[in-house]
Every structure is written in C-alpha cells, then in structure tokens.
BALUMTOR-604615 format. One record per residue (C-alpha): residue number from 1; z, x negated, y; chain; residue in one letter. Coordinates in steps of 0.25 Angstrom, whole numbers. Each point is the difference from the previous one (the first is absolute). Layout:
BEGIN
seq,pz,px,py,mol,type
NUM,Z,X,Y,A,a .
...
//
This chain:
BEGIN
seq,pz,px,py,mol,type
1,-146,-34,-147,A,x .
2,9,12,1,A,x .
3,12,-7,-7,A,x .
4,-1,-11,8,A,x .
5,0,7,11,A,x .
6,12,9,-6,A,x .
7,8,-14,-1,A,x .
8,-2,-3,14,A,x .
9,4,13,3,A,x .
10,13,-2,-7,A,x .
11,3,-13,5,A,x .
12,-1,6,16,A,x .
13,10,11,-7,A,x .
14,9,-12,-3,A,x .
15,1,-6,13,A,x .
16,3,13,5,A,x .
17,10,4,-7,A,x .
18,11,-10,4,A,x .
19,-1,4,15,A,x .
20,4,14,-6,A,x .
21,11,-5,-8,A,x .
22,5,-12,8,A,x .
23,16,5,2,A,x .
24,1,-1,-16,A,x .
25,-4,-15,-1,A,x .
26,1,-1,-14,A,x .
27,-8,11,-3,A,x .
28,-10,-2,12,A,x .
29,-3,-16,-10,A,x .
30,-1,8,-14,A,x .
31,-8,10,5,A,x .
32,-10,-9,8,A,x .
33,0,-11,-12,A,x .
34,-5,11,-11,A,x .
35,-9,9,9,A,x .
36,-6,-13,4,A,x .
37,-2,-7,-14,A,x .
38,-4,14,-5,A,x .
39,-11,0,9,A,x .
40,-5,-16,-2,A,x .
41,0,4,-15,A,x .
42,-9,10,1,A,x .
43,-8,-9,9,A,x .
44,-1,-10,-11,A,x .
45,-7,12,-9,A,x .
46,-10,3,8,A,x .
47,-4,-14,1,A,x .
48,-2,-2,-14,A,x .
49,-14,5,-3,A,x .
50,-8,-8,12,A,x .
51,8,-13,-4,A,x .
52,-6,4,-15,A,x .
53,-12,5,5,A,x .
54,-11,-1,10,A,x .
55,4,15,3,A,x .
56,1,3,16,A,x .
57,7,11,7,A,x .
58,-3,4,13,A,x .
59,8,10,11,A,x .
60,-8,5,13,A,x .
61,7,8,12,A,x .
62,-8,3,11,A,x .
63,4,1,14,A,x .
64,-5,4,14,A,x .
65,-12,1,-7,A,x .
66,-5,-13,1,A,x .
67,11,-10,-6,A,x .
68,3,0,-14,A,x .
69,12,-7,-7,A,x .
70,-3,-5,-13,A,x .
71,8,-6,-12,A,x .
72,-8,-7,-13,A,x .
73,8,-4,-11,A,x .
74,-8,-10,-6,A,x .
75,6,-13,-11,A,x .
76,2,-9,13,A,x .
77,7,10,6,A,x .
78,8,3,-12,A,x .
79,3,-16,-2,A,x .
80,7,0,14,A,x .
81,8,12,-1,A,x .
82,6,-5,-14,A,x .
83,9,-9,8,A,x .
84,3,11,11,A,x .
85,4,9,-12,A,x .
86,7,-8,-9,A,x .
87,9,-11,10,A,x .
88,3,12,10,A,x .
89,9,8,-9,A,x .
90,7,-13,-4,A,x .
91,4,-4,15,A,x .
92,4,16,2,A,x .
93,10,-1,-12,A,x .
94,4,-14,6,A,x .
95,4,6,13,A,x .
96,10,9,-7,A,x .
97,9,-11,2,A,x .
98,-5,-8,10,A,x .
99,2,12,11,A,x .
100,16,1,-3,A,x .
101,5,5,14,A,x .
102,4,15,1,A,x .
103,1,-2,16,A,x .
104,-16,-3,1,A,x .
105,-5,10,-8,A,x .
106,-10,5,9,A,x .
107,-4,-14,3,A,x .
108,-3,-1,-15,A,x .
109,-7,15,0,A,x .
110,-9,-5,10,A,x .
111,-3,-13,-7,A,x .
112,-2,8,-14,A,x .
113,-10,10,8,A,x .
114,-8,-12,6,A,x .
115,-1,-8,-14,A,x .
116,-4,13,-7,A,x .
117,-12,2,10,A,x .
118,-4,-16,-1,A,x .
119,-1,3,-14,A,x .
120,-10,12,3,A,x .
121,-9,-7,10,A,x .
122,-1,-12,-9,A,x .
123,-6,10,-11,A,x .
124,-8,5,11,A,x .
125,-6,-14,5,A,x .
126,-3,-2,-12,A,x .
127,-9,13,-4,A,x .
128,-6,1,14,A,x .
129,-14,2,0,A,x .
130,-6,-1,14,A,x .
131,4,-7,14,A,x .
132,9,14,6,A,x .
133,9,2,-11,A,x .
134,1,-16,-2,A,x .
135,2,-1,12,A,x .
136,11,10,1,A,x .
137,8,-5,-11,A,x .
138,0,-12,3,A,x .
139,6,3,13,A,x .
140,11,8,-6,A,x .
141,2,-11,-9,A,x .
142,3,-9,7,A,x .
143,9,8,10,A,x .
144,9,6,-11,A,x .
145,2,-17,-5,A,x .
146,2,-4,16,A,x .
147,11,12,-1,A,x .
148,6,-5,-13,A,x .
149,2,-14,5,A,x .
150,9,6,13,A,x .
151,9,6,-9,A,x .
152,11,-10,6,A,x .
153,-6,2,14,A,x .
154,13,-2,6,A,x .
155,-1,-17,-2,A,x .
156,-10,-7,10,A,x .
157,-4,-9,-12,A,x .
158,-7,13,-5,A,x .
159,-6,7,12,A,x .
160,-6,-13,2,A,x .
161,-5,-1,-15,A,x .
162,-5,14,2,A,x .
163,-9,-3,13,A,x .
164,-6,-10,-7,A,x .
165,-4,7,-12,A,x .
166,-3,13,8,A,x .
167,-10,-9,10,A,x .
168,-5,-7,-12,A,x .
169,-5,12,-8,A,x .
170,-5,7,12,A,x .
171,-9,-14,2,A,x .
172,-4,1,-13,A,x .
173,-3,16,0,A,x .
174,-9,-4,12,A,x .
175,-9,-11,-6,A,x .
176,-1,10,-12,A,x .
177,-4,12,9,A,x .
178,-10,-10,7,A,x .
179,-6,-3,-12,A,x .
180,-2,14,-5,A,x .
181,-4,4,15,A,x .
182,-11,-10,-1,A,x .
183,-4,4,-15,A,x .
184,-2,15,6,A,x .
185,-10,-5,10,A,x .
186,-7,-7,-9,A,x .
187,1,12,-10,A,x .
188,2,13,7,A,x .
189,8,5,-11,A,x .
190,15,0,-3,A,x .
191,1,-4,-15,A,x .
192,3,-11,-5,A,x .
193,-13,-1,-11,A,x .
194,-10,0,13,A,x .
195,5,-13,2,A,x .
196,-10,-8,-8,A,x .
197,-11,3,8,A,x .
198,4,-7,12,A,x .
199,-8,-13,2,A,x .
200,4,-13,-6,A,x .
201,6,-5,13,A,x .
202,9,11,5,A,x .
203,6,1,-15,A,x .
204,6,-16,2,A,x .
205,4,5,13,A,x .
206,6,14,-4,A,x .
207,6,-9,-13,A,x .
208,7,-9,11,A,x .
209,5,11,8,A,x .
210,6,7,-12,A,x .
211,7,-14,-6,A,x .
212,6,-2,12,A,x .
213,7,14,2,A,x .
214,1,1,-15,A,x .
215,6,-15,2,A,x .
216,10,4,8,A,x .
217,7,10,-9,A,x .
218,-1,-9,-12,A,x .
219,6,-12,7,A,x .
220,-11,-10,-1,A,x .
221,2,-11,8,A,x .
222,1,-3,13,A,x .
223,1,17,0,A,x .
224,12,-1,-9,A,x .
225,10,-2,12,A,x .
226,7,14,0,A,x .
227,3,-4,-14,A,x .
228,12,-7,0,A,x .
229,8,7,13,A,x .
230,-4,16,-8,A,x .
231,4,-5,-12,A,x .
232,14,-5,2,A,x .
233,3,12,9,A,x .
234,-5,11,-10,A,x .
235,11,3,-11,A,x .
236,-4,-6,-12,A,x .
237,-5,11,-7,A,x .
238,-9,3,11,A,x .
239,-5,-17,1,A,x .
240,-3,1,-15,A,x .
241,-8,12,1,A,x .
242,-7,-6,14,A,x .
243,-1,-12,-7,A,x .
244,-5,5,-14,A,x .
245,-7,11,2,A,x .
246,-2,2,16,A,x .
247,-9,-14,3,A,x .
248,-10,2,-13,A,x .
249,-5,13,7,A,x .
250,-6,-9,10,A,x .
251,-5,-9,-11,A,x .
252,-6,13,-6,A,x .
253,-7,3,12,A,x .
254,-6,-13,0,A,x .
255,-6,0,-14,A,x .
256,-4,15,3,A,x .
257,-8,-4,13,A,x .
258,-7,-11,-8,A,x .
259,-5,11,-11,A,x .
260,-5,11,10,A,x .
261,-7,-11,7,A,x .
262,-7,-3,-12,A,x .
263,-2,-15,5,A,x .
264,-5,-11,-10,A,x .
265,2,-12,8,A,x .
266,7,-12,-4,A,x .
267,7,-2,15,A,x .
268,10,10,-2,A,x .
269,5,-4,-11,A,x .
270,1,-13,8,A,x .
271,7,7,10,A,x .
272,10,7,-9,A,x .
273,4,-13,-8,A,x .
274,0,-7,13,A,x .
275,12,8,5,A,x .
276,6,2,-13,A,x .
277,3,-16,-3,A,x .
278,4,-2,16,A,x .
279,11,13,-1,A,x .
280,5,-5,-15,A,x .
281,1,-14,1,A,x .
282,7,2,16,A,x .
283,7,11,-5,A,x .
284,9,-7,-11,A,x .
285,2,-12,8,A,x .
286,6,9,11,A,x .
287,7,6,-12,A,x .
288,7,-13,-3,A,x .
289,5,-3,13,A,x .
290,5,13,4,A,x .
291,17,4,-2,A,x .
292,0,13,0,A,x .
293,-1,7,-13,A,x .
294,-10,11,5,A,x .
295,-7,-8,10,A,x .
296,-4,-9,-12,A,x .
297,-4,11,-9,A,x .
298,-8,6,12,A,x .
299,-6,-13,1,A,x .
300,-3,-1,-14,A,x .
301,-7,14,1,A,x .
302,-10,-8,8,A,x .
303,-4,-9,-10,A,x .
304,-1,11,-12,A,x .
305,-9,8,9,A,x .
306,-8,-16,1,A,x .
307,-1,2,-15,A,x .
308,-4,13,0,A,x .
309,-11,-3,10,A,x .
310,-4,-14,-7,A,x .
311,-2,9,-14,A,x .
312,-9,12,10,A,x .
313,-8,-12,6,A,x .
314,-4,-6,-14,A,x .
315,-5,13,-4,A,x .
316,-7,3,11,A,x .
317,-8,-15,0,A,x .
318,-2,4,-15,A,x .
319,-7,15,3,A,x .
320,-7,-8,12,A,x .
321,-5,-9,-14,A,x .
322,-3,9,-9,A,x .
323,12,-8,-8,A,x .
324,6,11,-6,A,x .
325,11,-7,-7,A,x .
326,2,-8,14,A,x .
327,0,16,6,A,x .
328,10,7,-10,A,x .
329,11,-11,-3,A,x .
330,1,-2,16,A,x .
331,0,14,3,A,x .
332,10,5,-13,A,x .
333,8,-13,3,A,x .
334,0,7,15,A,x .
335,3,13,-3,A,x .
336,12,-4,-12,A,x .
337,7,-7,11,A,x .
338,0,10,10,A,x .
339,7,8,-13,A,x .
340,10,-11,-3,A,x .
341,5,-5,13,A,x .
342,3,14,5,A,x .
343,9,-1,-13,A,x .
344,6,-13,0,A,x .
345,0,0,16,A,x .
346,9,13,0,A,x .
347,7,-7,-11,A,x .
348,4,-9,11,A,x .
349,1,7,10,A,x .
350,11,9,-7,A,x .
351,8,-10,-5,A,x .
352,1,-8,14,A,x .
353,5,15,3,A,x .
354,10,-2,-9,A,x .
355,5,-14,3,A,x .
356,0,5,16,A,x .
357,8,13,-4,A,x .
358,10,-7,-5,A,x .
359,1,-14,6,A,x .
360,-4,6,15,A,x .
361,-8,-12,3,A,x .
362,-14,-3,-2,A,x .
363,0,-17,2,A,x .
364,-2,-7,-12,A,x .
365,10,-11,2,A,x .
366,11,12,1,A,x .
367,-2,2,-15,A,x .
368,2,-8,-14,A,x .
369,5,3,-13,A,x .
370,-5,13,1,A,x .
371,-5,1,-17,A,x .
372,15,2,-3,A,x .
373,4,10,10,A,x .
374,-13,8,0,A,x .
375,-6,-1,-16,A,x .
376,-9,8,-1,A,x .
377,-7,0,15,A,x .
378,1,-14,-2,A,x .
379,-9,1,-14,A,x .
380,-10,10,5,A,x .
381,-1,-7,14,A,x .
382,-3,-12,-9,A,x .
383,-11,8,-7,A,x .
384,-7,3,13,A,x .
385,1,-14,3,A,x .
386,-9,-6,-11,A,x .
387,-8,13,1,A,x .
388,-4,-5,15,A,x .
389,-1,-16,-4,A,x .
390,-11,5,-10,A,x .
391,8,-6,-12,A,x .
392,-1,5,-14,A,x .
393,2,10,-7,A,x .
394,3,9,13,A,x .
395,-12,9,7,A,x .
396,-3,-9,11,A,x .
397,-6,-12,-10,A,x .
398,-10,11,-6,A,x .
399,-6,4,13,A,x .
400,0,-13,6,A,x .
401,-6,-6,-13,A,x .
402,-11,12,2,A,x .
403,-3,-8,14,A,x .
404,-2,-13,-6,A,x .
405,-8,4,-11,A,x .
406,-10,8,10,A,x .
407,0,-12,10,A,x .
408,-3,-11,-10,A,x .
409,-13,10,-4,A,x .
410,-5,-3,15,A,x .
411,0,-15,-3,A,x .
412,-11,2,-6,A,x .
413,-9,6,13,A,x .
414,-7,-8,10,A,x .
415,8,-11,9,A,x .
416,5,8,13,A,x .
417,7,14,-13,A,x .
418,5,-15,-8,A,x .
419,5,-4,11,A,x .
420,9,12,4,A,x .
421,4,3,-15,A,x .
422,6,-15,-1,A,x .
423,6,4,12,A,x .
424,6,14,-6,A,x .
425,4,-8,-11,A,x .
426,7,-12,6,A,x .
427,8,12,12,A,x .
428,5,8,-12,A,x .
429,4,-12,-9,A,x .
430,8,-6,15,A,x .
431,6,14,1,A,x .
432,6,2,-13,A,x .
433,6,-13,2,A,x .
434,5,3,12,A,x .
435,5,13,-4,A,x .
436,7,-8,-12,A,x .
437,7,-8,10,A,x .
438,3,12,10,A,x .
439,7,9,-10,A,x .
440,7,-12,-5,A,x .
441,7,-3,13,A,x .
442,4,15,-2,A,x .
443,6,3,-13,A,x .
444,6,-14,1,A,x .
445,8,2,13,A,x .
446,1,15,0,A,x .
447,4,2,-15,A,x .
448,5,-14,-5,A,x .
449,9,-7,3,A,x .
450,12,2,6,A,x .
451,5,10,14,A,x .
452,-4,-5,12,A,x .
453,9,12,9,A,x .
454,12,9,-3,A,x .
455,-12,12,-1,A,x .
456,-7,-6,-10,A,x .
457,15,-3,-8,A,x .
458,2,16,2,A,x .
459,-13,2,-6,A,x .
460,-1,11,-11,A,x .
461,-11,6,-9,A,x .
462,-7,13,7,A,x .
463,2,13,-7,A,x .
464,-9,6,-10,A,x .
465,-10,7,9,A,x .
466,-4,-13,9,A,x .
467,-1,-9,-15,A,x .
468,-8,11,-8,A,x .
469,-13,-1,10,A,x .
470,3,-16,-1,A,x .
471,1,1,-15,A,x .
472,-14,8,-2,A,x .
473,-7,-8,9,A,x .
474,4,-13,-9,A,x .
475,-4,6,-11,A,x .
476,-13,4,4,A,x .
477,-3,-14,6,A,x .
478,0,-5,-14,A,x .
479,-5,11,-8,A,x .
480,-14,-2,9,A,x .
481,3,-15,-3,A,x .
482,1,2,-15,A,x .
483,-9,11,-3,A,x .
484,-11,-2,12,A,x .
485,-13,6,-8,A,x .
486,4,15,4,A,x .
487,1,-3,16,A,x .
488,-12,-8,-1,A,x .
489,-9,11,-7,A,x .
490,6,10,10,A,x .
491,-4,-11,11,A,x .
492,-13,-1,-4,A,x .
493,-2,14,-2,A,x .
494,2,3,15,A,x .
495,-8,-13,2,A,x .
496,-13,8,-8,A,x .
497,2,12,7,A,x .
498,-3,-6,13,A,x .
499,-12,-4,-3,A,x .
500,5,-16,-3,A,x .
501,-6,-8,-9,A,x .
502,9,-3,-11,A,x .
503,-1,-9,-13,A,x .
504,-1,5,-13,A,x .
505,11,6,-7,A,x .
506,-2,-9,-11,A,x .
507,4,-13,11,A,x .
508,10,8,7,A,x .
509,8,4,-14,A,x .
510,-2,-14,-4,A,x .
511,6,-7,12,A,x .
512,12,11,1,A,x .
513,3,-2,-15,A,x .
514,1,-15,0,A,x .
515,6,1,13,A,x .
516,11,11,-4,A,x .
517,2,-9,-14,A,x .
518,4,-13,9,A,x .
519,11,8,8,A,x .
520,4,5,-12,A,x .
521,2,-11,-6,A,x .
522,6,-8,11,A,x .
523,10,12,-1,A,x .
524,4,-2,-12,A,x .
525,1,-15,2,A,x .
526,10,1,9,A,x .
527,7,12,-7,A,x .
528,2,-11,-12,A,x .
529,5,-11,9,A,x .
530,11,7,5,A,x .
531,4,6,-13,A,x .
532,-2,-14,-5,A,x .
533,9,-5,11,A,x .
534,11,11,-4,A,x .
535,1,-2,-13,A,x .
536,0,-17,1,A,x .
537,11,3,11,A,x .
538,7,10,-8,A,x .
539,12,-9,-6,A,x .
540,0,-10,10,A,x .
541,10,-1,12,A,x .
542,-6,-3,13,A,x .
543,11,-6,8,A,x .
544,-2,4,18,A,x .
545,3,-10,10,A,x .
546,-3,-4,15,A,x .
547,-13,-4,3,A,x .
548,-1,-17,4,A,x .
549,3,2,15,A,x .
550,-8,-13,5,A,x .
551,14,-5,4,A,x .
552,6,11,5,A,x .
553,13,5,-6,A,x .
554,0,15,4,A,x .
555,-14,6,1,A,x .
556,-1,13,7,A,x .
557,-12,11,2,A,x .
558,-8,-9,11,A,x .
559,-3,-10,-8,A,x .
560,-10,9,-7,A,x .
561,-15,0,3,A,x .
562,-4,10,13,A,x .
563,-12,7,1,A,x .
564,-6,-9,9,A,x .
565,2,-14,-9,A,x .
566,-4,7,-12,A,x .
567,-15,2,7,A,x .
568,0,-11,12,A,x .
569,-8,-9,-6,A,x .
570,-12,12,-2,A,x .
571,3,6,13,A,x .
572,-2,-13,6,A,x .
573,-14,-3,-7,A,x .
574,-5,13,5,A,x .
575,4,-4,15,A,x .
576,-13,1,8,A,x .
577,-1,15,-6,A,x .
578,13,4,4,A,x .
579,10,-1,12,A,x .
580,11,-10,-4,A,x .
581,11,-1,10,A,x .
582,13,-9,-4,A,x .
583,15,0,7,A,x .
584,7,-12,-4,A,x .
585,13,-2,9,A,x .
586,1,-16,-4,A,x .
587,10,-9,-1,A,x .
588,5,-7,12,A,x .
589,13,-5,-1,A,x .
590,8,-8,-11,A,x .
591,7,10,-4,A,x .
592,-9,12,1,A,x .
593,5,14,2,A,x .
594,-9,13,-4,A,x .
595,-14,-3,-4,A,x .
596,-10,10,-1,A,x .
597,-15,-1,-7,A,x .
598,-7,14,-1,A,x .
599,-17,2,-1,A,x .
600,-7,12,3,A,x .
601,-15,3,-4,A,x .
602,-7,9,10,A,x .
603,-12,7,-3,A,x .
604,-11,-7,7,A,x .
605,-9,13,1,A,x .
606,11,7,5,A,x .
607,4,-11,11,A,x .
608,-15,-2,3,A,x .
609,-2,16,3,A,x .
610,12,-1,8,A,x .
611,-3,-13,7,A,x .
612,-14,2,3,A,x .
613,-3,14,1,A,x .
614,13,10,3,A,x .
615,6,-8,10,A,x .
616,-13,-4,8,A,x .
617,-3,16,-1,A,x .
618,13,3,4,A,x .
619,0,-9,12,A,x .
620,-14,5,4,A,x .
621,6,14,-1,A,x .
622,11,-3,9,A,x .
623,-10,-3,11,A,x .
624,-4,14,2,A,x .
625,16,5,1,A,x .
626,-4,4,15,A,x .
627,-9,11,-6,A,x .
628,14,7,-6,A,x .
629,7,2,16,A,x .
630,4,15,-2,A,x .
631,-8,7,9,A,x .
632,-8,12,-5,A,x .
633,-10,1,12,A,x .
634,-6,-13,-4,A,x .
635,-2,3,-16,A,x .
636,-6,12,1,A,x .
637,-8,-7,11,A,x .
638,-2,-11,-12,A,x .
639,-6,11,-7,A,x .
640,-9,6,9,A,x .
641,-6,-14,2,A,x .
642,-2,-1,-15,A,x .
643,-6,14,-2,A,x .
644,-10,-3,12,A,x .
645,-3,-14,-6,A,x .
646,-1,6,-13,A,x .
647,-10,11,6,A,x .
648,-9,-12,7,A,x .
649,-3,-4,-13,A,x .
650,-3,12,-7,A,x .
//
C-alpha cells in the first residue's frame, strides 16, 4: 500500500508543478508528462502482486475520533486501476501536442492540475473501504471531471455541457448517499463488509439506490444524457479518459455493491441485464444517427457500458445458480470489457482529437478522404473501430465472446434465467451488428473517400507525440486479441479473489487456447491474402479512371454518400425509440430553386425529461417568484415563522 500510495503522491506533484512553471510553456508539458507517467508506472508496480494474488493491503487514518478513512487494495480493485494507470499516461503524452498555445498556458496548467487529481480520486474510488471515504472521493471525483470539461468555459455550448454533467453527478451522488444512508440505519456501522446483514429486502432496495447513482456516472440509459453534451465539450484527451476510464468507476461501484451485499438472488441479475441490453442496443442506434464525431462516440460509450452490464448480469444470474461456468465467463467477460473499451475508446477518442485539431470541425459530412492525408491516425483509428464492432482478431471479440459463452451456459436453467440469456444473447448479437454498421458509416465517410471541405483538403498527419499514444493503444488492441490467455488468467484471478466462482482452470485454459489459436489464425489468413494480392498484382498495371457517373458528366464531392443516407434505413427502423424529425423544403415550382432535406434524431430520454418534468417544474417554480420581492423585514419574518413551526413539532 505504501507505494501505491507513493504513486499517487507523485501524480498530485505532477499536477502541481505546471501552475509552478507555467511562464516556460514547453517545460511546464515536459515536466508534467514525465512526473506524471513516472508516477502511473509506479502505480502499475504496486498493483501487481494483488492482480497475481489474493494478497490485500489495507491503509487506516483516523479522524476526529470517530471517522476513519480507509483504502483496501484488493484484485478487483487492482483490475480497475490497470486502466487508470496504463491509459492515463498515454492521454498525458498526447496532450504534449494537443495543448499547442503559449498564450493559454495557465489555462492548460489548470487543466493538467485538474486531470492529475482525476487520476488520483479514481485510485481512490476504487480502494475506498467504507461510506465516508467513498463518499469523499467520490465527490472529489466528480468535481475535478465537472472542472476538466469547463476547460473552454468561455463558449455557451460548454457551460451549458457543464451544468448538465455537474447536476447529473450530483443526482447520482445523492441516490448513492441515500443508499449508504439507508444501509447505516439498518447496520449501525460504516463499512462496507456490514453490508450483508441487512435483510433481504433493504439489500434490493439499497442495490436499486446504488445502480441508479452508480447508473448515472456510467451512463446507463436513460441516465446517460450528460454524455453526449460533456463529451464534446471536454478536449479529447480528457473525453477519452472520461469515457474510458471515468464511467467504469461507476460500473465498479455497481459490481462492488452487489459483493458487499452478499445477495444470491436471481432478480438482480435480472435487473442488471435488463438495463444493460436497453442502454446497448439504444446506445448504438443513437450512435448511428448522430453527426458529430464525438457526440457519436459518446453515444457509442453507452452501448459498451450495455455490454459491459449485459456480461455483469449473466454472472450474477449464474452465482444466483450456482452455475459457475455461467458466473465466471459473464463476470470475466464483464470485467475484460471494462479493460478493452477504456483502450479502444480512448483510441477513439484520441484520434477524433486529431482529425478535430487539424480539420477544426467535428461534423462527419465535413470530412472524407482522410486515409491519405492522415495515415497512420487513419489505421489505428481503424484498429479501434473493429476493436469496438467486437470483430476478430482485435480485443473486443474476446471479451464479447466471453459473454456469449457465459449466457448460453444459462440456457440451460429454468424458463424465466433461459429466457433472459436468449435475450443477452439475441441484444449482444443486434449490437455488434449495429456497431458493424455505425463504424462503417464512419471510417467510410470520415476516412474514405474523397474531401468534403477545404479543412479536410488542408488536412495533415499530427506530430509524433498525438500518434505515438494512438500507435500503442492499436497495438495493444490486438495483441489482447491475439494472445487472450494471459488477460483472461489475470481476469479470473481478480474474479477468485472476490470470492466469485470460477470454472476450472482446465475449462478456462481450454476455451482461451482455442479461442487465442482461431484469432491467430484468422490473422495470419488475412496476412497471406494481402501478400497474396501483392505479389499477384505486382507486374500488373492497373489503369485509374472516373467512376460511371450515372449520366452525369462532372461528378463533384456531393454526390457522395452522407452520414445520414449511409444509416437512414436503420435509424428509421429504430423510430418508435428515438425522436426522428425530418426538414425537407419540397419542390414547388417547375423550375425549382434551393432545396433542402436535413434529419435530426433527438434523444427521447432527454426530450421526455425536458418535456415532462424540467419545464412543468420550472413553470411551478415560477409561481412562487412573489416570494423573492427584496424586502428583508418579511424574510427574516419568513424565518421566524419557520423556526416557530419547526418548534411546534418538536
């Protein structure tokens, strides 16, 4: 525990030491970057031994007596602050580059200060052992990210993002205090491991309390809504770290409620699954009908979170079983997801980063023929992409495939646990092709192709320092993909440490080897084919002409598929789940002048909280304006009259 805490202590050093060193701007970023990567490295040592071991560390400081802050490294622990650790560092290196204006230097300071302290509050969730130092972290948390995502405060578009993120956190850190509050009456203790002698029917209610707070961080739907206005107006480096690293701590409060409760009943699993197939199959088709870059990815965060949960629900009908095959796939499938999207996502993230720093829009039909112009953020964005569309021989297939195999163990079980793995199974199987189709859309019109504006024309590769994080994060998508036996062991390592049941290592070496041999293979496959295809072509002269212009004699850029064509006929199935609004100016003369057709989806849980609870509140608030007239006499006389009332009661 003393060098983790050592490395957090280095990293609060980090963020200090750019407001000290802010009027040399090049030196403020070196500086930063290697304290800071210095400090995640020695994080990533002192996680070792628990993810190899059952071994548990502990820290205690008492204070005022009678409060105690505590901190246990144990393997699930450790499994969530590999991701903090190891994608952290990368988005630091990257913003080397990314920050590239001496005029704003104490802008970026601040921003570098705030990220270094997300980093150490995360580490801190994720170690916290009992309600008050929970709850204190988690605040900070999400007060250090609220701060992160006003880094361009000066735009309306932003403050605005901001609010919404700020009141959405602070929701969601109430119902999670409610739920503690109500485990401590029922308790009378603090920590976290009284939980499980509450009755059977305050733990549902607690679980609800807490999936709903935890819900909100992690964007499940309909609590995802800050999503896509926080992740937009957040710099890239800090949407990929909010995206990747940020929303899985509320997923790691959610599977660590469920073990302190100790519960064994099948309804929450139920309940888990239940909102992890409604936030991954909504989240992907709002994916596909969104055109802004980020806004799509942010969208596409919610259905991976859908994933994540459908893989925590399956393992939590299979402990409820007894099916430990059922309980250890779902779970390692659960928790090897959380790992792979916080790399892939930042993948992502980063490399939408790269095509905004240098094109200066974020509207997909603004782009095009980027693969040329930008090769190698092209390629690894392209990695990312069949990493989060589950395709082999990338990382996403083997978690996702951990998933299936869990859920088709509960096919087995009595009719109502069938009925929700058939339901797992069909969701994931609609989500991946969904995601197929979404990231499609956007390597075709984004990369391929040809420019769509001047900007993307101008377009140029990044330098070194914005690639490099891209280039690692690739690789790492397929070395996982490739070589999957390792993460798995590690998985269900952690999983066995938490008192899970797991299958036997035999079955578990078994399905990883095969499983490992068949991504390996296809790699291969496809290695050969386009040797094959080089050699074949080698002496042969491949001649270039116009494409067949359908009776049109000088094609131009418009005549290439937009966003909203590419995926119309899929939004458009989806309607009574979304908010489709069409404009489509007609024509109405012989000779027609301008005519415009544009479609906008609207978020349905967004419009319906608007529609149907902000506005009537609003309006009732409104009401009571005559309270606020200015004149002091009546509110302290507003207060006596509330003191005495309150009096009458006592």
């Amino acid at each position: 525990m003393d060098i983790f805490l050592l490395s957090l202590l280095i990293i609060t050093i980090g963020g200090i030491f750019p407001l000290l060193s802010y009027r040399q701007f090049s030196l403020m970023k070196s500086g930063y970057i290697a304290i800071t990567v210095a400090g995640c490295v020695i994080g990533l040592s002192a996680i070792t031994a628990p993810l190899a071991s059952s071994q548990i560390e502990h820290f205690s400081q008492s204070w005022l007596h009678f409060l105690s802050f505590n901190l246990t490294l144990d393997s699930l622990s450790a499994f969530f602050l590999v991701p903090i650790f190891a994608v952290c560092p990368l988005a630091a290196l990257y913003s080397f580059k990314y920050f590239h204006k001496p005029e704003e230097s104490l802008r970026t300071a601040t921003n570098y200060l705030f990220f270094n302290l997300l980093i150490v509050t995360m580490a801190l969730v994720a170690t916290a052992d009992n309600i008050f130092s929970f709850a204190i972290v988690w605040e900070l948390m999400s007060l250090t990210s609220f701060f992160l995502v006003m880094y361009e405060y000066q735009k309306q578009e932003t403050r605005k993002a901001g609010y919404i993120y700020f009141v959405f956190a602070q929701t969601g850190a109430l119902c999670i205090f409610a739920a503690f509050a109500l485990a401590y009456s029922q308790t009378g203790s603090l920590d976290f491991a009284a939980f499980a002698s509450m009755p059977a029917n305050m733990k549902y209610i607690v679980f609800l309390l807490a999936l709903a707070g935890f819900g909100s961080k992690a964007g499940i739907f309909p609590l995802h809504i800050w999503l896509p206005h926080a992740h937009p107006a957040a710099p890239s480096n800090i949407s990929a770290i909010m995206s990747g690293v940020m929303i899985k701590m509320g997923i790691y409060g959610i599977i660590r409620m469920f073990f302190v409760l100790g519960v064994d009943s099948v309804i929450f699993g139920q309940t888990v699954l239940t909102f992890g197939m409604i936030s991954g199959i909504l989240g992907i088709v709002y994916a596909l009908g969104k055109q802004d870059l980020k806004k799509l990815l942010a969208y596409s965060s919610v259905e991976n979170i859908g994933v994540i949960l459908i893989g925590a629900g399956v393992g939590m009908m299979g402990i409820a079983h007894g099916n430990k095959v059922m309980a250890g796939f779902g779970f390692a499938g659960c928790l090897l997801h959380v790992l792979n999207h916080s790399i892939f996502k930042s993948l992502l993230f980063l490399g939408a980063g790269v095509v905004l720093h240098e094109t200066g829009t974020k509207q997909i039909d603004q782009f095009g023929g980027l693969m040329k112009r930008m090769p190698t953020t092209g390629k690894t964005f392209l990695t990312g992409a069949l990493s989060i569309s589950g395709l082999p021989p990338f990382n996403g297939f083997i978690s996702e495939f951990l998933i299936y195999y869990g859920a088709f163990q509960g096919l087995t079980l009595n009719a109502t646990s069938a009925i929700f793995s058939s339901l797992a199974i069909l969701s994931l199987a609609l989500i991946g092709g969904l995601a197929v189709s979404c990231f499609t859309k956007v390597i075709g019109i984004v990369f391929l192709g040809e420019p769509r504006s001047e900007k993307a024309t101008a377009a140029k590769e990044a330098g070194f320092a914005m690639t490099l994080p891209m280039i690692i994060m690739a690789a790492t998508c397929l070395a996982i993909g490739l070589f999957p036996a390792p993460v798995v062991k590690m998985v269900m390592t952690a999983l066995q440490s938490s008192s899970i049941p797991v299958p036997e290592t035999s079955l578990v070496t078994e399905i990883t080897g095969y499983l490992g041999f068949a991504t390996r293979l296809f790699f291969i496959f496809i290695i050969v084919s386009l040797l094959l295809r080089k050699i074949f072509y080698r002496k042969k002269v491949v001649d270039s002409s116009t494409t067949w212009g359908c009776g049109f004699t000088k094609g131009t850029v418009r005549i290439q598929y937009t966003g909203t064509s590419y995926s119309g006929n899929v939004v458009e199935f989806f309607k009574p789940f979304l908010m489709l609004h069409t404009t489509y100016s007609g024509i109405k003369r012989i000779f027609p002048g301008k005519t415009t057709y544009e479609t906008k989806v609207d978020d349905i849980a967004e419009t319906t909280l608007l529609e149907y609870i902000i506005s009537p509140f609003l309006y009732l608030l409104s009401k009571f304006r005559w309270i606020q007239h200015g004149h002091i006499q009546l509110y302290i006389a507003y207060i006596i009259i509330t003191i005495i009332v309150l009096l009458m009661f006592i």
